[in-house]
C-alpha positions as CSV (number, residue, x, y, z in Angstrom):
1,X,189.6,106.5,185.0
2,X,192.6,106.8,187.4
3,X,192.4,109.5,189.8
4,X,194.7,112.6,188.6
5,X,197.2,114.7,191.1
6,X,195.9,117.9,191.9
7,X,198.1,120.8,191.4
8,X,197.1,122.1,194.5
9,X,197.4,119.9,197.5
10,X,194.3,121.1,199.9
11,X,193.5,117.8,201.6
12,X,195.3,117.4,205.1
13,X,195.4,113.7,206.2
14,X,195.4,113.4,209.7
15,X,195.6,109.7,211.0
16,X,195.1,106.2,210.0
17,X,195.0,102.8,211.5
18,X,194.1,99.3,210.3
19,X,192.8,96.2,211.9
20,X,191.7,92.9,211.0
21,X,188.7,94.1,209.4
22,X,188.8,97.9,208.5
23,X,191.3,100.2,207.3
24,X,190.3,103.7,208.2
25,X,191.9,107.1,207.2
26,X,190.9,110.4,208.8
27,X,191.6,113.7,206.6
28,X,190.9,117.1,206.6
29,X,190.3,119.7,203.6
30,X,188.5,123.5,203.5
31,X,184.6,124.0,202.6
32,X,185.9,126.3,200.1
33,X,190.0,125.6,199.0
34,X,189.5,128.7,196.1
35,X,190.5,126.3,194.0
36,X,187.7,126.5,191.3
37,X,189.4,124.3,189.0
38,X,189.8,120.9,190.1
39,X,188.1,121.1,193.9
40,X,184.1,121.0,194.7
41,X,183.0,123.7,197.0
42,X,181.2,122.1,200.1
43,X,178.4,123.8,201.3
44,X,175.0,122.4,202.6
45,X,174.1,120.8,199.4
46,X,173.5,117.2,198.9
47,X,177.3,115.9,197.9
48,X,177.9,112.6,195.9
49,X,181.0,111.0,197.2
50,X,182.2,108.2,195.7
51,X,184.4,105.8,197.3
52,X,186.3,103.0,195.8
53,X,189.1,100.4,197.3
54,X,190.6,97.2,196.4
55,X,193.1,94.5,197.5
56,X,196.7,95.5,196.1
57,X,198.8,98.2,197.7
58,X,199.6,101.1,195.5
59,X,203.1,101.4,194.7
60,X,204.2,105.1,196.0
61,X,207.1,105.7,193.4
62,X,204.6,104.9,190.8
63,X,202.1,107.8,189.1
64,X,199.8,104.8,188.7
65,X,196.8,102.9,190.7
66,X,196.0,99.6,190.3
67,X,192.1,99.1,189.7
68,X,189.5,99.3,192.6
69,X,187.0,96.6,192.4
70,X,185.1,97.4,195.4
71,X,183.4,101.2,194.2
72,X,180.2,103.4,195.0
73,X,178.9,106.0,195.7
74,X,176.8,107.6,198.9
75,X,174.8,111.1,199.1
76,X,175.3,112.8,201.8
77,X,174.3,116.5,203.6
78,X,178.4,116.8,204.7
79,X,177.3,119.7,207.4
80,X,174.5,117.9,208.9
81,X,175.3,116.0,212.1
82,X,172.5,113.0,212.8
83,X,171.5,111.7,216.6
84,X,172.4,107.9,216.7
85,X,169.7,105.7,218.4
86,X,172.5,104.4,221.0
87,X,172.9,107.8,222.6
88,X,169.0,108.2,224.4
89,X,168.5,106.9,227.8
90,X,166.1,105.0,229.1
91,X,163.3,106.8,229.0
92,X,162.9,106.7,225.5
93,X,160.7,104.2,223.9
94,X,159.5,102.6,220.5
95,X,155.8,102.5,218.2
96,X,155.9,100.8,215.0
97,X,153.3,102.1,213.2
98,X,152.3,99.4,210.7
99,X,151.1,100.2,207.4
100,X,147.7,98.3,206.1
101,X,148.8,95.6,203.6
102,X,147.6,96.1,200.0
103,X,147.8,94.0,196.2
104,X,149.2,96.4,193.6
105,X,147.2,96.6,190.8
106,X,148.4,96.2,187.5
107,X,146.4,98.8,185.7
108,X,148.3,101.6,187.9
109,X,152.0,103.1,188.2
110,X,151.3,105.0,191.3
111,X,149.2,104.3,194.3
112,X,148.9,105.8,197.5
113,X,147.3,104.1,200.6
114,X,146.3,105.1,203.6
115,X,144.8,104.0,206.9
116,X,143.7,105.6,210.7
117,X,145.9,104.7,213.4
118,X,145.4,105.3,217.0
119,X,148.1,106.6,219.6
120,X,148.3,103.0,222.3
121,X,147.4,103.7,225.6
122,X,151.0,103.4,227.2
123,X,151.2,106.5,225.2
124,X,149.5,108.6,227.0
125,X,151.0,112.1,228.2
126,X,153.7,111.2,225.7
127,X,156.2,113.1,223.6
128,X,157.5,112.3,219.8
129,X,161.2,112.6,219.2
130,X,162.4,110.6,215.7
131,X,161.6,107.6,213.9
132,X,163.3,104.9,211.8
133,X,162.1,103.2,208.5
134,X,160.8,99.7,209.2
135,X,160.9,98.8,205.0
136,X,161.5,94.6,204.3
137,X,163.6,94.7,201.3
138,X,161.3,92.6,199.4
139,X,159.4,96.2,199.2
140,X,161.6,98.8,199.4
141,X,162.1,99.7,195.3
142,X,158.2,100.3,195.2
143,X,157.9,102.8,198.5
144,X,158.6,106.4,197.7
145,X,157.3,108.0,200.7
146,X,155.7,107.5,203.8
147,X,154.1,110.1,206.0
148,X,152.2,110.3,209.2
149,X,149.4,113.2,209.7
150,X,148.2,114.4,212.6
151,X,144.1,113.9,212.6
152,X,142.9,117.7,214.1
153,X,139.2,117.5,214.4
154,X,136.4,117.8,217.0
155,X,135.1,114.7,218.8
156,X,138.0,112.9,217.4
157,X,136.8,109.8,218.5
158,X,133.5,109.9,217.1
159,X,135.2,110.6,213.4
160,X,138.2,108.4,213.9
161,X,137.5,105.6,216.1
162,X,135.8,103.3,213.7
163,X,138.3,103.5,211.2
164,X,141.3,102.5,213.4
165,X,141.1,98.4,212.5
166,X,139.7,99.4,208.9
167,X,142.1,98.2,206.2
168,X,143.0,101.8,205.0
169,X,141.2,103.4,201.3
170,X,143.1,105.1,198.0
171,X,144.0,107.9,199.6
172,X,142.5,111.3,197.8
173,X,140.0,109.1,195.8
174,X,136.0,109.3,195.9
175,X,136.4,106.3,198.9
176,X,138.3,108.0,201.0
177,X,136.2,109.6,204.2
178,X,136.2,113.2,203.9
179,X,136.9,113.3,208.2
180,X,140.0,111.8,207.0
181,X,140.6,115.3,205.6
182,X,141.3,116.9,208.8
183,X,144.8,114.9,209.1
184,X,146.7,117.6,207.4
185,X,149.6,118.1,209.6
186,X,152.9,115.8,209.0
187,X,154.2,114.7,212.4
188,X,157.0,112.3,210.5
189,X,157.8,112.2,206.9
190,X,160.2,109.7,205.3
191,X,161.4,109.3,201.4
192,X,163.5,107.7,199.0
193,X,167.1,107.9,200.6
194,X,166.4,108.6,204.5
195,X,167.5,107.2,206.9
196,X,165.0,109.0,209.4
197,X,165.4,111.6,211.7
198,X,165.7,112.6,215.2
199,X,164.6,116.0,216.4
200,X,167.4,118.2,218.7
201,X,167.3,117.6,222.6
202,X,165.5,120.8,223.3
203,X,162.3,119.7,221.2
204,X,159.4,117.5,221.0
205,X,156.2,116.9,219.4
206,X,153.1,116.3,221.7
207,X,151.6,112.7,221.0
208,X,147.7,112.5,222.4
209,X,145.2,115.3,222.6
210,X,145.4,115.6,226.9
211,X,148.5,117.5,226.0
212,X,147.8,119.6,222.4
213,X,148.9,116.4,220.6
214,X,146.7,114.3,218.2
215,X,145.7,110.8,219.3
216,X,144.8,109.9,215.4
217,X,147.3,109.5,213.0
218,X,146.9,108.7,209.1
219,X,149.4,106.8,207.3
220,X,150.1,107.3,203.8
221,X,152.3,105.4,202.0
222,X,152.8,105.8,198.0
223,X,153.9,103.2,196.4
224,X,155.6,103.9,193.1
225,X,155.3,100.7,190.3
226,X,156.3,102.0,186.7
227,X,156.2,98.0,185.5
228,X,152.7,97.7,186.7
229,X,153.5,94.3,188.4
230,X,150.8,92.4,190.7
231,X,153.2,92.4,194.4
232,X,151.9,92.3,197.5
233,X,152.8,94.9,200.0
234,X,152.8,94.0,203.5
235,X,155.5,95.2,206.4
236,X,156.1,98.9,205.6
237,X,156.2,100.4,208.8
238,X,157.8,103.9,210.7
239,X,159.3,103.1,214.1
240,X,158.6,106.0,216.6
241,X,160.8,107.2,219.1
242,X,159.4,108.5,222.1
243,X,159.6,109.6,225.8
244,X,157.2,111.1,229.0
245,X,159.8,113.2,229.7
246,X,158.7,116.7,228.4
247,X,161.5,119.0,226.3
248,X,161.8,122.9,226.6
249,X,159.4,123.4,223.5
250,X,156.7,121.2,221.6
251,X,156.9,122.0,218.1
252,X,154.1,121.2,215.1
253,X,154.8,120.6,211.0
254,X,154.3,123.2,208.8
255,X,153.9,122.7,204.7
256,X,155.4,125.1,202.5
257,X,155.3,125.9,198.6
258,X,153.2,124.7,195.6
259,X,149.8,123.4,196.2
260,X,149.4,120.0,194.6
261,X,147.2,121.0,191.9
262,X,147.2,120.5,187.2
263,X,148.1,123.9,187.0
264,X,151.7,123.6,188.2
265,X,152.9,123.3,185.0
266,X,156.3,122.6,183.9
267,X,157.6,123.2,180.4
268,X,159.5,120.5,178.4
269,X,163.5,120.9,176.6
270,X,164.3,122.9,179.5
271,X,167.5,122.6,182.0
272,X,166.2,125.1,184.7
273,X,163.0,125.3,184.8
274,X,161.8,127.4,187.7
275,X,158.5,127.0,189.9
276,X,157.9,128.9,193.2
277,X,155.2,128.9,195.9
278,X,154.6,131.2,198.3
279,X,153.7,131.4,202.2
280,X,151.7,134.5,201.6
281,X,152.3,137.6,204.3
282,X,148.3,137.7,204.7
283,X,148.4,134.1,205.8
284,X,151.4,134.8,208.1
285,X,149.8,137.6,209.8
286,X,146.7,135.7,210.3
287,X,148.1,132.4,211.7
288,X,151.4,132.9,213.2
289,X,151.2,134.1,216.7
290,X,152.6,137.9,217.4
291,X,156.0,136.4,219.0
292,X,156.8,134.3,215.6
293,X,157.7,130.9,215.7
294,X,160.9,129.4,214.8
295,X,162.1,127.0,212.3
296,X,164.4,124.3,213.0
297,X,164.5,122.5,210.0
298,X,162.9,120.0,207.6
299,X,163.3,118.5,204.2
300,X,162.4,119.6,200.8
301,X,160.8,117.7,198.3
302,X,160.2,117.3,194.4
303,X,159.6,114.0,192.1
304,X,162.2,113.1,189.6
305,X,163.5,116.2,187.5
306,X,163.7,118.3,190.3
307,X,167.2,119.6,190.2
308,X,167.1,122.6,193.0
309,X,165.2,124.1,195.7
310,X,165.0,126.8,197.3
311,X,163.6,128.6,200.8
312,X,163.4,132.0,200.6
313,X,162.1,134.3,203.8
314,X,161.3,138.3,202.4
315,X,160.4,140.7,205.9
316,X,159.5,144.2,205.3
317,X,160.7,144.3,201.3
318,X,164.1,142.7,202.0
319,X,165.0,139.1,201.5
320,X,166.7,137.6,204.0
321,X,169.5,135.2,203.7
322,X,168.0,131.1,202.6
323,X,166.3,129.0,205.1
324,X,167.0,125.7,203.6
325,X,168.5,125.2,199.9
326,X,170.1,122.6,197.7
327,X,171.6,123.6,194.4
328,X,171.8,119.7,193.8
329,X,169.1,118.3,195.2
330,X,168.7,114.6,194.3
331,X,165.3,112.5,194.9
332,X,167.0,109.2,195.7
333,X,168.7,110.8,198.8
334,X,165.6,113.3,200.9
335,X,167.2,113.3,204.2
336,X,165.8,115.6,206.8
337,X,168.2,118.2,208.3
338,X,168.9,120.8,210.3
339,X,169.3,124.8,210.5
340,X,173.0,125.7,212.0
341,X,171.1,128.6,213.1
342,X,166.9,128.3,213.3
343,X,165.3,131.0,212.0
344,X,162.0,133.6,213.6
345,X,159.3,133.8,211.3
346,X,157.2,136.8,212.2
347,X,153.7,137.9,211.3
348,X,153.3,139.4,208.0
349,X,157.1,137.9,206.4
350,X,156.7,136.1,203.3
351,X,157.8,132.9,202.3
352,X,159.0,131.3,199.3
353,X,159.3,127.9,197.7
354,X,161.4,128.0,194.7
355,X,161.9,124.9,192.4
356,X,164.2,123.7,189.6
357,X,163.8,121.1,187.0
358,X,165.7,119.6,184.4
359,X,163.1,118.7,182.0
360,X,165.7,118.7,178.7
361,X,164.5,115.1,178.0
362,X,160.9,115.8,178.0
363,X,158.8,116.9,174.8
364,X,155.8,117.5,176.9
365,X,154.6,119.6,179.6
366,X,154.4,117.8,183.2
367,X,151.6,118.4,185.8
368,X,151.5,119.2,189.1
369,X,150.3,115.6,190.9
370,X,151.0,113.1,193.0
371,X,152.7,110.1,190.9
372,X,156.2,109.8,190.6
373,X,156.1,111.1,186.8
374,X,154.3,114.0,188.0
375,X,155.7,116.9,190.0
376,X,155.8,118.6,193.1
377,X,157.6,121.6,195.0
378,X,157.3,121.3,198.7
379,X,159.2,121.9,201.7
380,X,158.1,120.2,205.4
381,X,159.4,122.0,208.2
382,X,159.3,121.6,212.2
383,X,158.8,124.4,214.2
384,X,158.4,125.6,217.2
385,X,156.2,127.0,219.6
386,X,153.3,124.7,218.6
387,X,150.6,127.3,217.4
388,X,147.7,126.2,214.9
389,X,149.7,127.0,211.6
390,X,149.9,123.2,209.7
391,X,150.2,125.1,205.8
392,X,150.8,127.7,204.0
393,X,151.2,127.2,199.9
394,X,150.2,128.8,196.9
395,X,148.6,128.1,193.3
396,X,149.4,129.9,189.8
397,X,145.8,132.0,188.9
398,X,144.4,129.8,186.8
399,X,143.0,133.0,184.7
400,X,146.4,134.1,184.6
401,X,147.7,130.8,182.4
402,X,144.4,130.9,180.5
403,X,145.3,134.9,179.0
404,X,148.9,133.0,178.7
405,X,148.2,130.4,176.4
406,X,145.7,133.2,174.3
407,X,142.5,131.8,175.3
408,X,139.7,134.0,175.4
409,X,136.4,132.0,176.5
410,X,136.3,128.0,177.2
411,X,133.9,126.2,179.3
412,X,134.0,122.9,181.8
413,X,131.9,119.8,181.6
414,X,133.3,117.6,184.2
415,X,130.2,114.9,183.5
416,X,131.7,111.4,183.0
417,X,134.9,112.9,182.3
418,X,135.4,113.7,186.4
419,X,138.1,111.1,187.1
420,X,138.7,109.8,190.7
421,X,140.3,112.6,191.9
422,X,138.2,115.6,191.0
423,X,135.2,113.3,192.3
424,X,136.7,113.4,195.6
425,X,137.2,117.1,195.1
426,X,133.7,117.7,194.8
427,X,133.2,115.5,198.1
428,X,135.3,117.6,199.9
429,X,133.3,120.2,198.9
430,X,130.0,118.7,199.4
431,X,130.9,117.6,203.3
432,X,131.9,121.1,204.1
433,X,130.0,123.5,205.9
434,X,130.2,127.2,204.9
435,X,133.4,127.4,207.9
436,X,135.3,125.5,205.9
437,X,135.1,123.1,208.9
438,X,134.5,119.4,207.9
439,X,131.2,117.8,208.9
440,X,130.5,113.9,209.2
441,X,129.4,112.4,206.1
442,X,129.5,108.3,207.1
443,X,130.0,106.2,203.9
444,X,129.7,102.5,203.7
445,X,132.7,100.2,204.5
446,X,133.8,98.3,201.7
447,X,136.4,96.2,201.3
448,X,138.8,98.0,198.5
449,X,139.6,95.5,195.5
450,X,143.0,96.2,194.1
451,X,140.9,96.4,190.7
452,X,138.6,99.0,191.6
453,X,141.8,101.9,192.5
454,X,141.3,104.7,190.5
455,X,143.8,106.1,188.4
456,X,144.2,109.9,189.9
457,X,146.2,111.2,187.2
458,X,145.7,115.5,188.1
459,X,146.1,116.4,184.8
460,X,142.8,114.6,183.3
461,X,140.6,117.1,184.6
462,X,141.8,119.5,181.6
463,X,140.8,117.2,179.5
464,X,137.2,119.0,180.9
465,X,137.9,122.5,179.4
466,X,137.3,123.3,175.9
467,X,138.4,126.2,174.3
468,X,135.8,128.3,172.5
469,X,137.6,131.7,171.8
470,X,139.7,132.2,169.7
471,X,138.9,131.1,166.7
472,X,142.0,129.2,166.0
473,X,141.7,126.7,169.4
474,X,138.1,126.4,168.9
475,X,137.0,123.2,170.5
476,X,140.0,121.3,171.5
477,X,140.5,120.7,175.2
478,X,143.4,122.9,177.4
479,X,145.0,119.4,177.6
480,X,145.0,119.1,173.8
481,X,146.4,122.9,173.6
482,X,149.4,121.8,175.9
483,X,150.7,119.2,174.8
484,X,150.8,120.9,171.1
485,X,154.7,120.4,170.7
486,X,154.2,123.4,168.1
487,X,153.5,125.7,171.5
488,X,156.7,124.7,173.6
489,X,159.1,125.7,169.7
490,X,157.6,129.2,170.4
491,X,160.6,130.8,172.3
492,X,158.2,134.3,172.8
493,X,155.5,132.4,174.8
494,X,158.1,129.7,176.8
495,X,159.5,132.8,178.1
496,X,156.1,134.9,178.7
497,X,154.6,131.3,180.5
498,X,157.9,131.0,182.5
499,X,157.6,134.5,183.3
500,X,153.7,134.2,184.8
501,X,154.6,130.5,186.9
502,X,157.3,132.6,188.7
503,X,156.6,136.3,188.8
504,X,152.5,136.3,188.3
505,X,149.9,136.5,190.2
506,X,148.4,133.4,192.3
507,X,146.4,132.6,195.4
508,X,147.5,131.9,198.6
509,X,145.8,128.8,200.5
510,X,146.3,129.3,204.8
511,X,145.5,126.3,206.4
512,X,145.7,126.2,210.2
513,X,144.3,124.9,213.4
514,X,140.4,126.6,214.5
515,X,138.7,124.7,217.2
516,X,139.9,121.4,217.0
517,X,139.3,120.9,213.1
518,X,141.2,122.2,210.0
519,X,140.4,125.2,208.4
520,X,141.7,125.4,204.6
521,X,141.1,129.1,203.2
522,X,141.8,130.1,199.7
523,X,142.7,133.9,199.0
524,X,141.9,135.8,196.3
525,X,144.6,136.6,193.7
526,X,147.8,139.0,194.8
527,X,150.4,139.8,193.0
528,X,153.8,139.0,193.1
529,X,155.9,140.4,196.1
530,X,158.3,143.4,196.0
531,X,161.4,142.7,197.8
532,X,165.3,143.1,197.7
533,X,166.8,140.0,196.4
534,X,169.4,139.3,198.4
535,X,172.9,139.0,197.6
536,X,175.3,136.8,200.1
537,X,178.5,138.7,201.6
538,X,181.7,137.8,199.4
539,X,183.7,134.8,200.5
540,X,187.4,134.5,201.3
541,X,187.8,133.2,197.7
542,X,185.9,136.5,196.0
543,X,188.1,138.6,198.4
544,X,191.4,137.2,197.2
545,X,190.3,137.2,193.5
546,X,189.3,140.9,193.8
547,X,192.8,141.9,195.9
548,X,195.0,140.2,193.2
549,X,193.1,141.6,190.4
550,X,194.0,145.1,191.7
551,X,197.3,144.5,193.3
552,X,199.9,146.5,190.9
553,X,202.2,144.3,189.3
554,X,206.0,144.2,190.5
555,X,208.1,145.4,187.4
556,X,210.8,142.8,188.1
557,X,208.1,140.4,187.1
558,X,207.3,141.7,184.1
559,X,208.4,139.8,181.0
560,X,210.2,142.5,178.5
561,X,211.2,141.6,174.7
562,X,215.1,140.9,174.8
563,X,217.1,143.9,173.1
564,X,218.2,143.1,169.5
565,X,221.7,142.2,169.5
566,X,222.1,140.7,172.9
């Protein structure tokens, strides 16, 4: 429709010129006008601006616009300021790191790929500060993310080397090497909507193990394909930006929130949802070095229905003012940014992930996992000093759904029912030592036919448990149980199960750095943190609204009945 006046004029344009090509228009307006009727409030959530222009000149005496062919709209983080490539020097340099090419299969909608890569020699003594997507069009409505993990293990090259030409495995599936395990910690992480990211001029990620870096590097790549077509992916690369001029600090990657596991579950015909995952304090205290470390910034990440997220930071029973949040967070547009001001995390401060989803069109539950149709709530950050903290995340207690949903006794039998990913699961398991520390268990190289990918759909492996008490659920499967529509019409227990996914117990998982290899420890259960919530200082707006409320009112203003008569 035709734009409409505003009553209250709050925009200031300040210039405009026009040349052969362009006609640009520079204006001004308030974060916050206080004008909750007809302006947005601009903060550091993602903002949809739409834009729209066309060929005839508006008349000005006229309350009408003629119709704009030429329309859009761009997200944007309106706070953030991004490094263009054009203002480094010399000194800085490029790596395309090249993704192994693969045939989608056509019995899958998500696969994810990955492949060892080895730091080039000129990269020695080298420092990572940004990358760029390399995507060919041809390819870019099937990739939905792309990461790059450093490999952190002892006698790297003996675990590593011999897969750096190999044409990459399913990532998380049984054929996947369990040394591949030890790449844990994101050193660049791109999705749908970024345009990448370059780190501030004071930091920079070590690249080669000389140095504290990593010289391995595991590339996975998940490509999304809801039509199950047969296309061949080949070109999906990250450029990295680097220099051998050291920066003031090195920083590392850190994971936040809810581990990737069936037991996130969200509930269906709901507009707010809420999830959380939590950096516990007894993983801070035990892996973040006495003088704290300090985040700079980072990007937050759900699948399709997530609507909101949300970093909390609690210290000593008070919660502290949001690392990182966007009330309108939108998966086609995960942009990295910044921290105006970066924040010290201490030993023993707990951290929060909190999650919204808008699952109002949805008559089932959905799963924790890693296809698009699944869900996740995550948040990567850079930090810095580089310590041995790569993650900190948490998982519901599974007992703790189980007493939810009324079950009293079940039991598991994974036999032939153990779908691809629970079989690598139990590989993991199998090649690690009682340390947690990850041993070498060689496998045969094969060459991966598109046919033989698994489908690792998280979910399955509830398919596994079957309910024996009480009476009323005997034998049908927790999978069964949850997808009873009947369960999800019962307002008591929606409330009760949102109640235990945000406010009950779980288990914190600490994973960090121990002697060259990645240690993953899972906690036992704690309960849900006591703390402060806290509440932001009123704005200018909230101010004004409260003065005027109790300002007296002049009596010359007041509106009286007219005598009778006159």
């Amino acid at each position: 429709r035709a734009p409409v006046v505003d009553a209250s004029q709050d925009v200031e344009l300040v210039n405009g010129w026009r040349n052969d090509s362009h006609t640009t228009l520079r204006f001004r307006r308030p974060w916050d006008t206080c004008d909750q009727q007809e302006d947005y409030l601009l903060s550091g959530d993602t903002v949809k601006v739409i834009y729209a222009f066309g060929e005839k000149t508006p008349d000005p005496d006229s309350n009408s616009f003629p119709y704009h062919l030429t329309r859009g709209t761009k997200n944007l983080h309106l706070q953030e300021y991004t490094v263009a490539v054009n203002e480094f020097g010399d000194d800085v340099k490029t790596w395309d790191l090249v993704a192994s090419p693969i045939m989608l299969p056509t019995h899958l909608d998500t696969v994810y790929w990955c492949n060892i890569i080895k730091r080039p020699e000129q990269m020695k003594h080298s420092y990572y500060i940004g990358f760029k997507p390399q995507i060919p069009e041809r390819i870019a409505a099937f990739v939905h993310h792309l990461i790059i993990y450093e490999c952190r293990i002892e006698s790297s090259s003996k675990h590593m080397e011999e897969w750096v030409d190999h044409q990459g495995h399913q990532c998380y599936s049984p054929n996947m090497p369990i040394s591949w395990k030890s790449c844990s910690s994101p050193l660049a992480g791109w999705a749908v909507g970024s345009d990448g990211m370059f780190l501030p001029p004071h930091i920079a990620t070590p690249v080669g193990e000389e140095h504290g870096g990593a010289t391995y590097f595991l590339f996975e790549v998940h490509y999304d394909n809801p039509n199950k077509v047969s296309a061949y992916m080949e070109g999906t690369a990250l450029r990295i930006y680097y220099t051998h001029t050291p920066r003031e600090f090195n920083t590392g990657g850190l994971t936040f929130g809810a581990n990737v596991i069936p037991s996130h579950i969200i509930g269906p015909s709901n507009n707010d949802w809420q999830s959380a995952g939590f950096c516990d304090s007894d993983c801070t205290k035990k892996d973040i070095p006495s003088e704290g470390i300090k985040l700079v910034g980072g990007f937050m990440h759900t699948h399709l229905l997530g609507h909101s997220l949300k970093l909390q930071h609690i210290r000593d029973g008070k919660e502290l003012p949001p690392i990182l949040e966007d009330k309108h967070y939108d998966f086609n547009y995960q942009q990295q940014r910044f921290m105006k001001e970066e924040r010290l995390v201490l030993p023993g401060d707990t951290l929060k992930v909190t999650c919204g989803y808008n699952t109002s069109q949805k008559v089932s539950p959905i799963f924790g996992g890693l296809g698009t149709s699944e869900e996740m709530c995550l948040v990567f950050m850079i930090y810095y000093p580089r310590s041995d903290v790569t993650g900190c995340v948490s998982e519901p207690n599974f007992d703790g759904i189980l007493e939810s949903l009324g079950i009293e006794d079940y039991e598991m039998d994974f036999g032939d029912q153990l779908n691809g990913y629970n079989k690598g699961k139990k590989m993991e398991k199998d090649g690690e030592n009682k340390n947690g520390q990850y041993m070498d268990l060689k496998e045969e190289e094969m060459i991966e036919k598109s046919e033989n990918l698994v489908d690792i759909k998280l979910y399955y492996a509830f398919n596994s448990i079957t309910i024996k008490k009480p009476f009323a659920l005997q034998n049908m499967t927790l999978l069964q149980l949850l997808q009873e529509r009947s369960l999800w019409q019962n307002h008591k227990f929606v409330a009760a199960f949102q109640e235990h996914m945000i406010r009950g117990t779980y288990r914190p998982i600490c994973l960090s750095k121990k002697n060259d290899t990645i240690q993953r420890k899972k906690l036992g259960v704690h309960e849900f943190p006591k703390y402060e919530p806290y509440v932001p200082p009123p704005t200018k707006c909230m101010k004004t609204a409260a003065a005027a409320k109790e300002r007296p009112v002049n009596p010359k203003l007041e509106l009286k009945p007219k005598s009778k008569g006159k």
